[in-house]
PDB file with SEQRES, HELIX, SHEET and CRYST1 records, atoms N, CA, C and O in Angstrom:
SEQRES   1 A   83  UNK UNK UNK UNK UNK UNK UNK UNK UNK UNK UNK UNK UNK          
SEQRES   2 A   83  UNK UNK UNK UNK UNK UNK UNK UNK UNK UNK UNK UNK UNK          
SEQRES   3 A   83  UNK UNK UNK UNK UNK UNK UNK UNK UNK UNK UNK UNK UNK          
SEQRES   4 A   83  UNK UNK UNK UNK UNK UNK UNK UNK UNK UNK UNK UNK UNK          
SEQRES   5 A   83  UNK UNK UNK UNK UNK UNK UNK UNK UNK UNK UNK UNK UNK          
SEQRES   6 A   83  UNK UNK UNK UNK UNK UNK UNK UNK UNK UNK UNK UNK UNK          
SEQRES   7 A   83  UNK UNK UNK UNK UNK                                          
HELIX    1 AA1 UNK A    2  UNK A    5  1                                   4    
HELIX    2 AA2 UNK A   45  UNK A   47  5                                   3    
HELIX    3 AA3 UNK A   54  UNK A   56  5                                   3    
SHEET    1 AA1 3 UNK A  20  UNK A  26  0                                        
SHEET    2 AA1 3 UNK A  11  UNK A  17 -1                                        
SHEET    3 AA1 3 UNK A  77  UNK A  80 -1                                        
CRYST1    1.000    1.000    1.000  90.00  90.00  90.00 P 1           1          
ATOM      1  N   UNK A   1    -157.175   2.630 161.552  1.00  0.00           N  
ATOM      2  CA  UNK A   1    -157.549   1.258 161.842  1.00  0.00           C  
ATOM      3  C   UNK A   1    -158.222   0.609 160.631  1.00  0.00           C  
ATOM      4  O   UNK A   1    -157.874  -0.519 160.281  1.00  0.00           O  
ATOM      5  N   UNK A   2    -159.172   1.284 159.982  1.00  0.00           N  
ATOM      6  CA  UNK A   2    -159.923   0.674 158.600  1.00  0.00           C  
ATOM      7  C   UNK A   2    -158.802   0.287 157.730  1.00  0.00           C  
ATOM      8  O   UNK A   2    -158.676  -0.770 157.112  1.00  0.00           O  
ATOM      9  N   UNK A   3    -157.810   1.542 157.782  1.00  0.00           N  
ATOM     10  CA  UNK A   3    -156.818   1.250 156.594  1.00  0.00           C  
ATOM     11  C   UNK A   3    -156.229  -0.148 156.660  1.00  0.00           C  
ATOM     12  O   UNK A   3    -155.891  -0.745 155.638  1.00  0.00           O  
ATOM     13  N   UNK A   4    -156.117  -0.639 157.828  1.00  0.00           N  
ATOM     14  CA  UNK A   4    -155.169  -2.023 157.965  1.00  0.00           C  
ATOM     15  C   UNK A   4    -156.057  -2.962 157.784  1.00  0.00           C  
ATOM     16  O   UNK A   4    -155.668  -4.031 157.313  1.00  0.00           O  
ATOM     17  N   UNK A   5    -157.159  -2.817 158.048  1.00  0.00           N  
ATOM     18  CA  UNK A   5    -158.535  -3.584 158.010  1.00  0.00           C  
ATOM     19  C   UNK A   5    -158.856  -4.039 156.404  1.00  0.00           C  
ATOM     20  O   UNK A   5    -159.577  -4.949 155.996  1.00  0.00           O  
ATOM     21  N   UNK A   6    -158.006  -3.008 155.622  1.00  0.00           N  
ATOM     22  CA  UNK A   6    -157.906  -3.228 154.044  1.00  0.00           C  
ATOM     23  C   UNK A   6    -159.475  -2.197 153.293  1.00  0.00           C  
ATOM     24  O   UNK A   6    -159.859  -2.254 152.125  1.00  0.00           O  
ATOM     25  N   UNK A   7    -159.916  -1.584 154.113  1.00  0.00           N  
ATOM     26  CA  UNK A   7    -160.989  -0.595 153.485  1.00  0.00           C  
ATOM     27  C   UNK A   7    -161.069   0.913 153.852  1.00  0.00           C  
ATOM     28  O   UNK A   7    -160.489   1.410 154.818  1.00  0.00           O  
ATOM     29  N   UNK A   8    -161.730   1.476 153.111  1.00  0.00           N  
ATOM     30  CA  UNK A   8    -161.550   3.015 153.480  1.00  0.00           C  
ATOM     31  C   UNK A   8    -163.566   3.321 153.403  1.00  0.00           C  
ATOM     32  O   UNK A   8    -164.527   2.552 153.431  1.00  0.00           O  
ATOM     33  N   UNK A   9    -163.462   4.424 153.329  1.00  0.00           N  
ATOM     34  CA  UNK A   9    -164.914   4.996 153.440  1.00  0.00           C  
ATOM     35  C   UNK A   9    -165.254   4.861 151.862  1.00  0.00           C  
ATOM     36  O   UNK A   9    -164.672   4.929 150.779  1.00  0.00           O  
ATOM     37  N   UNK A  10    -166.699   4.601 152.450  1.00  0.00           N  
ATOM     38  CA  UNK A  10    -167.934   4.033 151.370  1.00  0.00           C  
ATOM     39  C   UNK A  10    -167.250   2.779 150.759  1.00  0.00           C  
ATOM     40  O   UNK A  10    -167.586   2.548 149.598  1.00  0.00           O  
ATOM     41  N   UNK A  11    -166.743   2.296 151.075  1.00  0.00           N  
ATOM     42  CA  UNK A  11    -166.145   0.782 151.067  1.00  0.00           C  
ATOM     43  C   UNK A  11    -167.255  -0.300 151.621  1.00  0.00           C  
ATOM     44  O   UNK A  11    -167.634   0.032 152.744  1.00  0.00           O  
ATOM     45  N   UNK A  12    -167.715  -1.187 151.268  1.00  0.00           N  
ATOM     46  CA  UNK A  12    -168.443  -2.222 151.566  1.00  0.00           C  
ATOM     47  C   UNK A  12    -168.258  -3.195 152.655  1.00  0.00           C  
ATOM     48  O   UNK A  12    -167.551  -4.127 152.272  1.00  0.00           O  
ATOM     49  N   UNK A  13    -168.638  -3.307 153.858  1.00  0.00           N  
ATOM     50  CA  UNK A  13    -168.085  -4.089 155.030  1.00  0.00           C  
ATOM     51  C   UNK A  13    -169.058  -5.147 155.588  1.00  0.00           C  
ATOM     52  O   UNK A  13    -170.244  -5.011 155.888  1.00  0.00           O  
ATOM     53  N   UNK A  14    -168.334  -6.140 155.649  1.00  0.00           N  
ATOM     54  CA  UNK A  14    -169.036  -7.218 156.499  1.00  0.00           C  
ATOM     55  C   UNK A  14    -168.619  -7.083 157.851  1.00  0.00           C  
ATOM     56  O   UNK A  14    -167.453  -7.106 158.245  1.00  0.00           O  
ATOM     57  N   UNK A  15    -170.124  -6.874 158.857  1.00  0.00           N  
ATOM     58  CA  UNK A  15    -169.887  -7.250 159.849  1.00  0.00           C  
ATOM     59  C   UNK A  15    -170.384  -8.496 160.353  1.00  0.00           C  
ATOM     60  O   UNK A  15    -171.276  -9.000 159.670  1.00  0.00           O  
ATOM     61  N   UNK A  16    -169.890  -9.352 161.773  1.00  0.00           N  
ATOM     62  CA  UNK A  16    -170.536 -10.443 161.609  1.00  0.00           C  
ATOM     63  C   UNK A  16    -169.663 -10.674 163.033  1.00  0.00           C  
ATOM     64  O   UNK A  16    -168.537 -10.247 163.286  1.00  0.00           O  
ATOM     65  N   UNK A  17    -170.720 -11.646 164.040  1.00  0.00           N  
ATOM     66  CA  UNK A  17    -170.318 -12.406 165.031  1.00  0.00           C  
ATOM     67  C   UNK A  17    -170.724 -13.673 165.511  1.00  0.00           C  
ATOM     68  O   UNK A  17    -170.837 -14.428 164.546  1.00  0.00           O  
ATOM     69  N   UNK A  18    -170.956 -14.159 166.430  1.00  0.00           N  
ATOM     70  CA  UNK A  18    -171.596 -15.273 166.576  1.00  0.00           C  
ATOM     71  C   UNK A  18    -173.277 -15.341 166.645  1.00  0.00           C  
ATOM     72  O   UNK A  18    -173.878 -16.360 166.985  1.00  0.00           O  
ATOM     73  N   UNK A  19    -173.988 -13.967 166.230  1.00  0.00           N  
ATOM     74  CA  UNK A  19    -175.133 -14.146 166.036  1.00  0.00           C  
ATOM     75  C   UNK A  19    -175.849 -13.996 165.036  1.00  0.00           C  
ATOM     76  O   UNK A  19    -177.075 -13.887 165.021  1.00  0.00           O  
ATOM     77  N   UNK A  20    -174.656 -13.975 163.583  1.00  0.00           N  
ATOM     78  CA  UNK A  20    -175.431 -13.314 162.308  1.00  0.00           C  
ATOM     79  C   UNK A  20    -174.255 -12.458 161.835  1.00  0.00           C  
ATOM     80  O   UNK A  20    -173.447 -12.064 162.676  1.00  0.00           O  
ATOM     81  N   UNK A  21    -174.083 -12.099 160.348  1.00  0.00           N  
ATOM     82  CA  UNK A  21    -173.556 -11.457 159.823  1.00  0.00           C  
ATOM     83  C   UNK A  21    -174.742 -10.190 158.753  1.00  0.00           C  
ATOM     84  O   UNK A  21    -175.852 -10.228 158.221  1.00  0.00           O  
ATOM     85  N   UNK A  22    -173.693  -9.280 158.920  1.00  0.00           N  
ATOM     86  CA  UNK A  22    -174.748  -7.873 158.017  1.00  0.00           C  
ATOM     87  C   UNK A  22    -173.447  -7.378 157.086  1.00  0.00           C  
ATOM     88  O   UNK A  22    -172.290  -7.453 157.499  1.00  0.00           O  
ATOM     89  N   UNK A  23    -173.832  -6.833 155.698  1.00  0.00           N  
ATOM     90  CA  UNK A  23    -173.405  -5.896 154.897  1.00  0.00           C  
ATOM     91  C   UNK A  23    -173.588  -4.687 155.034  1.00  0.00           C  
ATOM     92  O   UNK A  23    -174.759  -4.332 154.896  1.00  0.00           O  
ATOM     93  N   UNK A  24    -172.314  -3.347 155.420  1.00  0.00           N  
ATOM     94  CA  UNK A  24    -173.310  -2.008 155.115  1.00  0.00           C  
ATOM     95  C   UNK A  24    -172.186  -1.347 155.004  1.00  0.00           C  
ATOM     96  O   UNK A  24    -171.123  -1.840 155.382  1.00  0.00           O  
ATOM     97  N   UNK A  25    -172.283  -0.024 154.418  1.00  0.00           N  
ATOM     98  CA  UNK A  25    -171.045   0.639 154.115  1.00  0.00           C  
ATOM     99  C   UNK A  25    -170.349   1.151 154.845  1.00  0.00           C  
ATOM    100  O   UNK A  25    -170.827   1.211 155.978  1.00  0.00           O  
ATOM    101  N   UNK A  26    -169.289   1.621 154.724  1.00  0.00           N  
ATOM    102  CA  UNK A  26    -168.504   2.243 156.048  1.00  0.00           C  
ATOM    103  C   UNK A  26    -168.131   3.325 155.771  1.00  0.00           C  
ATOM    104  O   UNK A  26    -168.041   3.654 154.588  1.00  0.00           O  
ATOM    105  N   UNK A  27    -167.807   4.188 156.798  1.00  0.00           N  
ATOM    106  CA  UNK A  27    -167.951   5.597 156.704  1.00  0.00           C  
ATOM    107  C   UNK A  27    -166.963   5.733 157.701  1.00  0.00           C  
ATOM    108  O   UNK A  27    -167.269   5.822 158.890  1.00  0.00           O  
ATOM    109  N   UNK A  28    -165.192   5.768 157.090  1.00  0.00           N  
ATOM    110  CA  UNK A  28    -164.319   6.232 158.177  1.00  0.00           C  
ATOM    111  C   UNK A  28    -164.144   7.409 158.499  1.00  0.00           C  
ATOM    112  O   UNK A  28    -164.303   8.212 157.579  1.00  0.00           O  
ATOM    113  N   UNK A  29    -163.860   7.834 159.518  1.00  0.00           N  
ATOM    114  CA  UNK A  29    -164.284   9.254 160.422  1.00  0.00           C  
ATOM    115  C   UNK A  29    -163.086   9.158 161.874  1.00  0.00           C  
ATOM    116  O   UNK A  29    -162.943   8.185 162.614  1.00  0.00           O  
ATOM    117  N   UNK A  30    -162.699   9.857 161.912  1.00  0.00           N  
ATOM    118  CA  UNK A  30    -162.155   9.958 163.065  1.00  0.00           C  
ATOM    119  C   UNK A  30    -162.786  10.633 164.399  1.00  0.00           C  
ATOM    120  O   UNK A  30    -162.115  11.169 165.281  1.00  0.00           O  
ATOM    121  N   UNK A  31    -164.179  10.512 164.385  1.00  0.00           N  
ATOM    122  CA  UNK A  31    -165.236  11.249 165.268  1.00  0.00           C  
ATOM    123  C   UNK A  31    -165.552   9.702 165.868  1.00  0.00           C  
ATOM    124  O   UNK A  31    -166.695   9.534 166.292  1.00  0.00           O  
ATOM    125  N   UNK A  32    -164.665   8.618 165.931  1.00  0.00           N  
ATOM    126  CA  UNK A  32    -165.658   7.158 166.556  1.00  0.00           C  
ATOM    127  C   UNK A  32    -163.401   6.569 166.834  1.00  0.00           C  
ATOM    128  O   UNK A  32    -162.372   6.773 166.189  1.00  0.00           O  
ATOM    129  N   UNK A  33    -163.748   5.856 168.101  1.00  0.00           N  
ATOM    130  CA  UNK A  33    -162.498   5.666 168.282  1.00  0.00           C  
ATOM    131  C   UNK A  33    -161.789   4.682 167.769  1.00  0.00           C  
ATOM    132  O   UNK A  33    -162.484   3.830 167.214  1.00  0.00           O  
ATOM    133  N   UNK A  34    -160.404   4.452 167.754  1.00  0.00           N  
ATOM    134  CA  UNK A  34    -160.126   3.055 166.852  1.00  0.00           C  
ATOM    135  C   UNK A  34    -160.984   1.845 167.646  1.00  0.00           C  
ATOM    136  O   UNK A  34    -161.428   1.643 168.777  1.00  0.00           O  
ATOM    137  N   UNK A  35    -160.954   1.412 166.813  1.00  0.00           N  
ATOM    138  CA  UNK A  35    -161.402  -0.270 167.535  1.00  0.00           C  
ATOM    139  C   UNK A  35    -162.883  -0.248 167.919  1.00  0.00           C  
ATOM    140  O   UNK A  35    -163.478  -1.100 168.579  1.00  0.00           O  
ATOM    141  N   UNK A  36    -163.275   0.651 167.496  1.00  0.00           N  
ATOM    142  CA  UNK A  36    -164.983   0.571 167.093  1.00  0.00           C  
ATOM    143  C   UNK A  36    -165.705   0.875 165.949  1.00  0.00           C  
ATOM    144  O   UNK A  36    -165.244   1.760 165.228  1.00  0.00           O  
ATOM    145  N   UNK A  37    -166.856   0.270 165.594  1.00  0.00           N  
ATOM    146  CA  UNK A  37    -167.760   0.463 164.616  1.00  0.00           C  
ATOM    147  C   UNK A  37    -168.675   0.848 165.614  1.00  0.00           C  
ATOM    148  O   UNK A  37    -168.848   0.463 166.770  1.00  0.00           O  
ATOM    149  N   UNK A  38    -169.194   1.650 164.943  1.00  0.00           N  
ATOM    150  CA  UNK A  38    -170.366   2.362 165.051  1.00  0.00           C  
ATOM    151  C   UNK A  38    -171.757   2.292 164.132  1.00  0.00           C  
ATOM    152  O   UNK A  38    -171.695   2.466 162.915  1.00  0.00           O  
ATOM    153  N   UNK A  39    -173.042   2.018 164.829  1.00  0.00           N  
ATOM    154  CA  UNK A  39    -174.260   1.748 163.753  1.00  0.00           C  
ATOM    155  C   UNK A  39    -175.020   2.305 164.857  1.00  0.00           C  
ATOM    156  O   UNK A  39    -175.416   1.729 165.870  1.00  0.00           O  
ATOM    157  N   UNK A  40    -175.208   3.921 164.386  1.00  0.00           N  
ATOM    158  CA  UNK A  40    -175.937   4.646 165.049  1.00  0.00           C  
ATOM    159  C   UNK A  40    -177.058   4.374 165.278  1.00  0.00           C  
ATOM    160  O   UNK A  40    -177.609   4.519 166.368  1.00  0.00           O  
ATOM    161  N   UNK A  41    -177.858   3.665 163.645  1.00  0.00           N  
ATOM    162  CA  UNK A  41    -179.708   3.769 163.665  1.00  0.00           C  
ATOM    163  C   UNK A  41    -179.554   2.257 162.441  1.00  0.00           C  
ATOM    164  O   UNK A  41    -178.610   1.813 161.788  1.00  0.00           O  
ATOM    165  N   UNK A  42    -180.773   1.917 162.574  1.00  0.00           N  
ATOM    166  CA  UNK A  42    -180.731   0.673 162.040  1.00  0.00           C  
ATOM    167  C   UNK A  42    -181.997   1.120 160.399  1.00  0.00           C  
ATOM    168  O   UNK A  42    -182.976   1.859 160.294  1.00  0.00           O  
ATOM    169  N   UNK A  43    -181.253   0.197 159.413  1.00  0.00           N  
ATOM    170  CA  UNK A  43    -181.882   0.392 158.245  1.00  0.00           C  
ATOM    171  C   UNK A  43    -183.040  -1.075 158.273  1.00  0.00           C  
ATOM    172  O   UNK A  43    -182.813  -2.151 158.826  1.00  0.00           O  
ATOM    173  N   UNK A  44    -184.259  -0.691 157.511  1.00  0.00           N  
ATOM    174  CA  UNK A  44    -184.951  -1.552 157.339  1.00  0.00           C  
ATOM    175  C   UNK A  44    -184.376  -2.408 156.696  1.00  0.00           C  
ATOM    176  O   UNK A  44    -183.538  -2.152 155.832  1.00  0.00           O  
ATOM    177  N   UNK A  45    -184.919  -4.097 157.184  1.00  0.00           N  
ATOM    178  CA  UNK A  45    -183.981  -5.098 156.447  1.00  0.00           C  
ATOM    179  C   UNK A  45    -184.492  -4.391 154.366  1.00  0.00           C  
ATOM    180  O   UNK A  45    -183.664  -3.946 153.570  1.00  0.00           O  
ATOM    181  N   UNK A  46    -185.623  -4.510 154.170  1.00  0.00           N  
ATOM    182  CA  UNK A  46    -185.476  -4.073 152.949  1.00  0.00           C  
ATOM    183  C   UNK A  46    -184.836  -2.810 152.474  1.00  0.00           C  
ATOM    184  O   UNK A  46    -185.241  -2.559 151.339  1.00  0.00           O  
ATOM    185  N   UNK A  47    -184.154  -2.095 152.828  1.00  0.00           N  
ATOM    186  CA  UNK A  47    -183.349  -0.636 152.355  1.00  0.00           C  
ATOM    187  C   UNK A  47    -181.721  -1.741 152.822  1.00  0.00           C  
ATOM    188  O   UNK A  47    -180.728  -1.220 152.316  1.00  0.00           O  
ATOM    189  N   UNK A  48    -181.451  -2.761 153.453  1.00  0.00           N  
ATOM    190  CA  UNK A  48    -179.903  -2.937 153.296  1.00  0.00           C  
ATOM    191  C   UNK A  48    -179.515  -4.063 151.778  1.00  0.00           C  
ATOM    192  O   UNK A  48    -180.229  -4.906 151.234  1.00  0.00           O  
ATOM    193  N   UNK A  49    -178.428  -3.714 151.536  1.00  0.00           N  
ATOM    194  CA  UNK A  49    -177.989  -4.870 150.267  1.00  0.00           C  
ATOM    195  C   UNK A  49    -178.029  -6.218 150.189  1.00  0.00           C  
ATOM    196  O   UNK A  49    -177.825  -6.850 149.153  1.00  0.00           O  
ATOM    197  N   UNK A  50    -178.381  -6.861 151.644  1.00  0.00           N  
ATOM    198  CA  UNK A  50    -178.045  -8.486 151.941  1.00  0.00           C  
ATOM    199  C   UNK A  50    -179.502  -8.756 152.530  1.00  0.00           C  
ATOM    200  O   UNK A  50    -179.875  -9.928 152.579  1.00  0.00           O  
ATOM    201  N   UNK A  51    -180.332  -7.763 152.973  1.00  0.00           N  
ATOM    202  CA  UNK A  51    -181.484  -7.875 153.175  1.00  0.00           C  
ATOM    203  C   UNK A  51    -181.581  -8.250 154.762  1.00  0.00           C  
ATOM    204  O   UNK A  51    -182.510  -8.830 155.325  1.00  0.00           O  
ATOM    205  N   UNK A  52    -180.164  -7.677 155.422  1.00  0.00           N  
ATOM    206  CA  UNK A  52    -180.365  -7.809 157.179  1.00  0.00           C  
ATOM    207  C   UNK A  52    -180.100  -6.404 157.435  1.00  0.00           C  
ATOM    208  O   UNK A  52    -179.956  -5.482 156.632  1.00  0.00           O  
ATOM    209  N   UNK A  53    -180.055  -6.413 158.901  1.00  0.00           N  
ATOM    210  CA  UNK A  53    -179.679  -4.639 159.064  1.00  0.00           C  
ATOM    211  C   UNK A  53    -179.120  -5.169 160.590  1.00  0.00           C  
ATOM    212  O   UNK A  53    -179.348  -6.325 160.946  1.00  0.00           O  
ATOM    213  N   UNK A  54    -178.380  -4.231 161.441  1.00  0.00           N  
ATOM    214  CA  UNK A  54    -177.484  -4.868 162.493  1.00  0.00           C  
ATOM    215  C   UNK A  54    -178.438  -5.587 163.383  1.00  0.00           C  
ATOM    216  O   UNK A  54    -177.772  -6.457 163.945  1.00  0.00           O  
ATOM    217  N   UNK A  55    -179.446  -5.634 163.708  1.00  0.00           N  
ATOM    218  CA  UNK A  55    -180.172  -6.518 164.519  1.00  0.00           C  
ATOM    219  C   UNK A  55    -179.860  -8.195 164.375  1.00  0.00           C  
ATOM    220  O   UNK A  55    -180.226  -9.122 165.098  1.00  0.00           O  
ATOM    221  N   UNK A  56    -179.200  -8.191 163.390  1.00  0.00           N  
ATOM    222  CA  UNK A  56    -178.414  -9.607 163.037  1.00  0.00           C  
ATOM    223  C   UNK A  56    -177.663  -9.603 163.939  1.00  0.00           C  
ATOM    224  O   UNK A  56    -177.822 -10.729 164.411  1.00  0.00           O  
ATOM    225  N   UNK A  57    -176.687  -8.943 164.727  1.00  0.00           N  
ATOM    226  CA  UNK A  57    -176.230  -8.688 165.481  1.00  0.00           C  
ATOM    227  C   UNK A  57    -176.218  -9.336 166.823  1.00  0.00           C  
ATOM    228  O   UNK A  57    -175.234  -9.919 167.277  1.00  0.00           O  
ATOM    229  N   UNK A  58    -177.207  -9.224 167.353  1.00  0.00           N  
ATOM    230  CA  UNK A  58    -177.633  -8.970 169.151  1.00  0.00           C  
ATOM    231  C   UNK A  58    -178.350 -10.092 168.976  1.00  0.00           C  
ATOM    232  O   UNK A  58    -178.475 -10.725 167.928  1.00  0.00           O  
ATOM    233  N   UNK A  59    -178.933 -10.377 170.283  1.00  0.00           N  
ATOM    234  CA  UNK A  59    -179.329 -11.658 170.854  1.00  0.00           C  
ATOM    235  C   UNK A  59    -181.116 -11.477 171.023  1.00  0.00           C  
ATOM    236  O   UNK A  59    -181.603 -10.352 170.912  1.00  0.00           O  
ATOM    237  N   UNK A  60    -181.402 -11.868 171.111  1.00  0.00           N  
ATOM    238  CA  UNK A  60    -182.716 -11.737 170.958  1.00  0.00           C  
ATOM    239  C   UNK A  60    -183.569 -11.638 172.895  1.00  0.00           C  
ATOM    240  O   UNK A  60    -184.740 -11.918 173.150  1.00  0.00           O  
ATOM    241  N   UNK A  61    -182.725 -11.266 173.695  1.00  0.00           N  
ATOM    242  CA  UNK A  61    -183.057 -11.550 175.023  1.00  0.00           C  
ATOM    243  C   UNK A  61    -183.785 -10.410 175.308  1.00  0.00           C  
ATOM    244  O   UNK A  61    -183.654  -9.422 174.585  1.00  0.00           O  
ATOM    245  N   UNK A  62    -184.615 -10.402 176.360  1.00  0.00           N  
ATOM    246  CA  UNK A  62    -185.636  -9.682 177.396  1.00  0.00           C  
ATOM    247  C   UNK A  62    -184.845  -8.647 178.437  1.00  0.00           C  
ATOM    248  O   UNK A  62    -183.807  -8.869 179.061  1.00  0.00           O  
ATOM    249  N   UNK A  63    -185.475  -7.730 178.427  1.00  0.00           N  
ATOM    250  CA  UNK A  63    -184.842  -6.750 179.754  1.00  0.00           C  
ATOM    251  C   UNK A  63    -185.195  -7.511 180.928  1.00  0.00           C  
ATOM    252  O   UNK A  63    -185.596  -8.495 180.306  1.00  0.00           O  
ATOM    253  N   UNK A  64    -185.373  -7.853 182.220  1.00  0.00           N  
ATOM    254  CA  UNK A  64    -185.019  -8.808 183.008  1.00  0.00           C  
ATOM    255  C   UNK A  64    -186.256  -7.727 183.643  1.00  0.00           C  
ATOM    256  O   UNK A  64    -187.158  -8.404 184.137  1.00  0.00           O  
ATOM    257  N   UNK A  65    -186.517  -6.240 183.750  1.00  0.00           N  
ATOM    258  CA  UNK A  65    -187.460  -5.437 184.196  1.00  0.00           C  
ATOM    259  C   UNK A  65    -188.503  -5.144 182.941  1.00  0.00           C  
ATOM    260  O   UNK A  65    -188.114  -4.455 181.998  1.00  0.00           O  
ATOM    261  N   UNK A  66    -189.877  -5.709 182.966  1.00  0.00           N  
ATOM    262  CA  UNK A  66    -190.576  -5.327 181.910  1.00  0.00           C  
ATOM    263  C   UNK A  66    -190.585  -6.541 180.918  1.00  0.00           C  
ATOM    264  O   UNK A  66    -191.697  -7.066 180.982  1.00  0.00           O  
ATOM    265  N   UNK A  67    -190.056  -6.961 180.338  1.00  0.00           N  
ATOM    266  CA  UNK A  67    -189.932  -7.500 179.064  1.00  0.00           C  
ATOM    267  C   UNK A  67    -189.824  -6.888 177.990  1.00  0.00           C  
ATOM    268  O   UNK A  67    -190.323  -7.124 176.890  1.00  0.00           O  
ATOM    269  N   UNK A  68    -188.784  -5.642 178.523  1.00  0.00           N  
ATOM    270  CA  UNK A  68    -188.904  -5.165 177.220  1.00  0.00           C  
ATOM    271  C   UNK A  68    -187.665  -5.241 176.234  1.00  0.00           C  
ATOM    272  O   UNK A  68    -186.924  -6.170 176.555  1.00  0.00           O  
ATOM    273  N   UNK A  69    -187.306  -4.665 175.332  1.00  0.00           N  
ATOM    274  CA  UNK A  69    -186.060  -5.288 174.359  1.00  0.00           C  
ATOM    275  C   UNK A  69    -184.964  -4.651 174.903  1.00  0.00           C  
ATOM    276  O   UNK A  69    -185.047  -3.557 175.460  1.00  0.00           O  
ATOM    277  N   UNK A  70    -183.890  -5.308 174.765  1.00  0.00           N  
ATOM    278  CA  UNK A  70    -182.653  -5.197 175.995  1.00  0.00           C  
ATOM    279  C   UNK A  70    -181.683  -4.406 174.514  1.00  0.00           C  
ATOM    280  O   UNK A  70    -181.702  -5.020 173.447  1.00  0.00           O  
ATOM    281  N   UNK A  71    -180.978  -3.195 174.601  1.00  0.00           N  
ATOM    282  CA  UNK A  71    -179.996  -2.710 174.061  1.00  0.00           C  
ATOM    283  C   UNK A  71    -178.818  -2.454 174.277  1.00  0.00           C  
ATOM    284  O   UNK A  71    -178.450  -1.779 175.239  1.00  0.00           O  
ATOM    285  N   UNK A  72    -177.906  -3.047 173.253  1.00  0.00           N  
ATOM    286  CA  UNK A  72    -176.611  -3.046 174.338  1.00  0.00           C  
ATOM    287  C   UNK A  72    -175.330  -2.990 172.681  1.00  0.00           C  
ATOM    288  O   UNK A  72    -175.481  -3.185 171.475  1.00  0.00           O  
ATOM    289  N   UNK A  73    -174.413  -2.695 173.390  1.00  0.00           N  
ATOM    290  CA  UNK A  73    -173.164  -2.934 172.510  1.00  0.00           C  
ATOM    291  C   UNK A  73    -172.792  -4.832 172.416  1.00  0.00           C  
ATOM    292  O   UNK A  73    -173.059  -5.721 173.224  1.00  0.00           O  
ATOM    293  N   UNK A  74    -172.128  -4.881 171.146  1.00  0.00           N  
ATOM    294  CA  UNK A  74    -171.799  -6.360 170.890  1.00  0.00           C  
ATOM    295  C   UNK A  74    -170.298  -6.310 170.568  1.00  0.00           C  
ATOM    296  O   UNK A  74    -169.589  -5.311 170.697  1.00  0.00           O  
ATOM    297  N   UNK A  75    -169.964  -7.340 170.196  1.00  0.00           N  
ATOM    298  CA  UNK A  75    -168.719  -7.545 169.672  1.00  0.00           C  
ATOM    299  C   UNK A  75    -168.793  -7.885 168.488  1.00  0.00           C  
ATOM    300  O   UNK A  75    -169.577  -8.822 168.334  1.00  0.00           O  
ATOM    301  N   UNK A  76    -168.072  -7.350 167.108  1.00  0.00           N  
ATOM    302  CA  UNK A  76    -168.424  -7.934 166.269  1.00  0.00           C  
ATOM    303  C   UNK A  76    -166.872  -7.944 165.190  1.00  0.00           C  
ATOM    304  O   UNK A  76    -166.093  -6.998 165.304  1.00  0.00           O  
ATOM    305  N   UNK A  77    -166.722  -8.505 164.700  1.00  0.00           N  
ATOM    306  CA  UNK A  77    -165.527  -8.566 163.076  1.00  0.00           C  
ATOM    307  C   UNK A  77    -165.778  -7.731 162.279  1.00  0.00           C  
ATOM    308  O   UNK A  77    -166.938  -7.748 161.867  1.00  0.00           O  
ATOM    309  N   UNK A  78    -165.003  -6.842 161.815  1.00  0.00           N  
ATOM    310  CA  UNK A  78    -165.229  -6.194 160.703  1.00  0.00           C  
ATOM    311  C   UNK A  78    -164.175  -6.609 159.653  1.00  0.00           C  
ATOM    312  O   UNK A  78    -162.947  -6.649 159.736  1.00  0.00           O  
ATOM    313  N   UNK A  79    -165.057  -6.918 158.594  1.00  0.00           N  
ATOM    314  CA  UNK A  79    -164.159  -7.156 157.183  1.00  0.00           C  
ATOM    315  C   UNK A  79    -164.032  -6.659 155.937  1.00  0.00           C  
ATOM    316  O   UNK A  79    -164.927  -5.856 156.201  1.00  0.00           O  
ATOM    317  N   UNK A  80    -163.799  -6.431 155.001  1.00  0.00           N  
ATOM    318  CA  UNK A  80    -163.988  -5.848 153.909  1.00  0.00           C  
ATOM    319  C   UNK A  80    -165.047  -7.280 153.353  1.00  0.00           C  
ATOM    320  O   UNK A  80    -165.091  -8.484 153.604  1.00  0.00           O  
ATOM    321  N   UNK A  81    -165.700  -6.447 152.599  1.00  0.00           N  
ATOM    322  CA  UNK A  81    -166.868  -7.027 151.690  1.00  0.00           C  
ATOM    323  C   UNK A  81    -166.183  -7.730 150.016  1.00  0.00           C  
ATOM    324  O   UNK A  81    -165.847  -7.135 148.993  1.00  0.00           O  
ATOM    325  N   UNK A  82    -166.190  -8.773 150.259  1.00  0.00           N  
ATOM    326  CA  UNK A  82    -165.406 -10.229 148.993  1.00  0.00           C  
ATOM    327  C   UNK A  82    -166.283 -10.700 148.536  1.00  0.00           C  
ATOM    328  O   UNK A  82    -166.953 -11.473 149.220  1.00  0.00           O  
ATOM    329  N   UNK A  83    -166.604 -10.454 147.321  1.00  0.00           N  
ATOM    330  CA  UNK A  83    -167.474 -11.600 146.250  1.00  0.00           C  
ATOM    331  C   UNK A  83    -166.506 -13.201 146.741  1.00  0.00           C  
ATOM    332  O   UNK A  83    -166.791 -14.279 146.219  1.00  0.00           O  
TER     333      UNK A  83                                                      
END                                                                             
C-alpha cells in the first residue's frame, strides 16, 4: 500500500485531516494492515521535525464520563513528504 502511496520506509510522510496536519517518518511493516497507519506513542512536539506530533490529529473533546481526554482512532491522508 505505501508503495502506491509513492514511499517506502524511513521515507518522510505527511499526515493530515481535517484537524491539523503532522510530519513523521514511516516505517513500512507488514505487522499493521493495509489501509492503516499506525502511531503507537506520541513524540514531544519538540523531538518532531514540523514541531507537531499526532495530537494534531484528534479533536480536542471530553470523555462524556469524567472529563477526561477521550482516545480514539481518526481518519487521516497519508502522503509522501514534498518540499
Amino acid at each position: 500500500m505505501a508503495a502506491l502511496e509513492g514511499f517506502g520506509d524511513g521515507d518522510t510522510a505527511w499526515l493530515s485531516n481535517e484537524q491539523g496536519r503532522v510530519q513523521l517518518t514511516a516505517r513500512v511493516t507488514e505487522d499493521v494492515i493495509p489501509g492503516v497507519a499506525l502511531a503507537p506513542g506520541i513524540w514531544w512536539n519538540k523531538f518532531s521535525p514540523a514541531g507537531h506530533n499526532v495530537n494534531q490529529l484528534t479533536a480536542q473533546d471530553e470523555a462524556d464520563m469524567g472529563a477526561g481526554a477521550v482516545f480514539y482512532d481518526v481518519r487521516v491522508w497519508v502522503r509522501p513528504f514534498v518540499l
